[in-house]
C-alpha positions as CSV (number, residue, x, y, z in Angstrom):
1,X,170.0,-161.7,78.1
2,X,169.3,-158.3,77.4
3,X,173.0,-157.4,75.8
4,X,172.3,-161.0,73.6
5,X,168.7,-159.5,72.4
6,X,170.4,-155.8,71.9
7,X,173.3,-157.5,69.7
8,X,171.0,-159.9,67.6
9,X,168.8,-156.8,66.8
10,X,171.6,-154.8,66.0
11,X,172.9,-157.9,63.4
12,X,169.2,-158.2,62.2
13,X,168.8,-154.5,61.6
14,X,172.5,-154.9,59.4
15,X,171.0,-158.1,57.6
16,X,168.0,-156.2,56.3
17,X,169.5,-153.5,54.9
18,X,172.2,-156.1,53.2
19,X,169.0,-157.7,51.7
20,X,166.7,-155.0,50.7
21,X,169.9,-153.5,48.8
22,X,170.0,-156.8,47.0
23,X,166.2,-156.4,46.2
24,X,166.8,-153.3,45.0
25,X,169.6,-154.3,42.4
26,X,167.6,-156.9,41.5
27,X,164.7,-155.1,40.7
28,X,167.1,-152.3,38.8
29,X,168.7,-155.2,36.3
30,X,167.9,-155.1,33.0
31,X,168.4,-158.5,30.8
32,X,168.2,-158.3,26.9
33,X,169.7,-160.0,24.0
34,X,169.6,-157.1,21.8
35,X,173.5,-156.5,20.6
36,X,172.9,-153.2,19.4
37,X,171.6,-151.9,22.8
38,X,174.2,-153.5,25.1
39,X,177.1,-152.5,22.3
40,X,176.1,-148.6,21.7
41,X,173.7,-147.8,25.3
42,X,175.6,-149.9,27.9
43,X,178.4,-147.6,29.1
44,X,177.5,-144.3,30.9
45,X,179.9,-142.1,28.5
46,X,179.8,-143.3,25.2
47,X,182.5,-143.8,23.2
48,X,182.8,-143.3,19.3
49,X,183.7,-145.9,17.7
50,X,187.2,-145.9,16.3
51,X,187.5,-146.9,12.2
52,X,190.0,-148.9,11.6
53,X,191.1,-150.3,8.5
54,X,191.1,-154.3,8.0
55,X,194.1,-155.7,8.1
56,X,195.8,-157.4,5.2
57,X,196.0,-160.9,5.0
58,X,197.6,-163.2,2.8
59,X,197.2,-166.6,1.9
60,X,199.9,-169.5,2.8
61,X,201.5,-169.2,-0.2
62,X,202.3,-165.3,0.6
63,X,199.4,-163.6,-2.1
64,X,197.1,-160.8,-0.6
65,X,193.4,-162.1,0.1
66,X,190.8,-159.5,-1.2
67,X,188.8,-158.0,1.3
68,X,185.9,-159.2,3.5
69,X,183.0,-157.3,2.8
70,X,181.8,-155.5,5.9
């Protein structure tokens, strides 16, 4: 009885810590819906932002399209 009492513990002791590190990263998680934060503050080095030039496209008959205003 005593080794099944000292193993439960031991599991029970595991469990908790499992859980309370789940609490934790619960309580740490941030939700928004604001694209500019999650797009420029969400990465823990930033990275510039590469400009790149739009692409050309055509139309089906072969002619360039002008460009999409940004």
């Amino acid at each position: 009885m005593d080794i099944i009492i000292g193993v439960l513990g031991g599991e029970r002791d595991h469990a908790r810590e499992i859980v309370d590190a789940v609490i934790d990263a619960e309580q740490n998680y941030l939700f928004t819906n604001d694209t500019d934060y999650k797009e420029n503050r969400s990465s823990i080095v930033p990275v510039p932002e590469a400009e790149e030039e739009p692409k050309q496209q055509f139309d089906p008959n072969g002619r360039p399209l002008p460009p999409r205003p940004a």
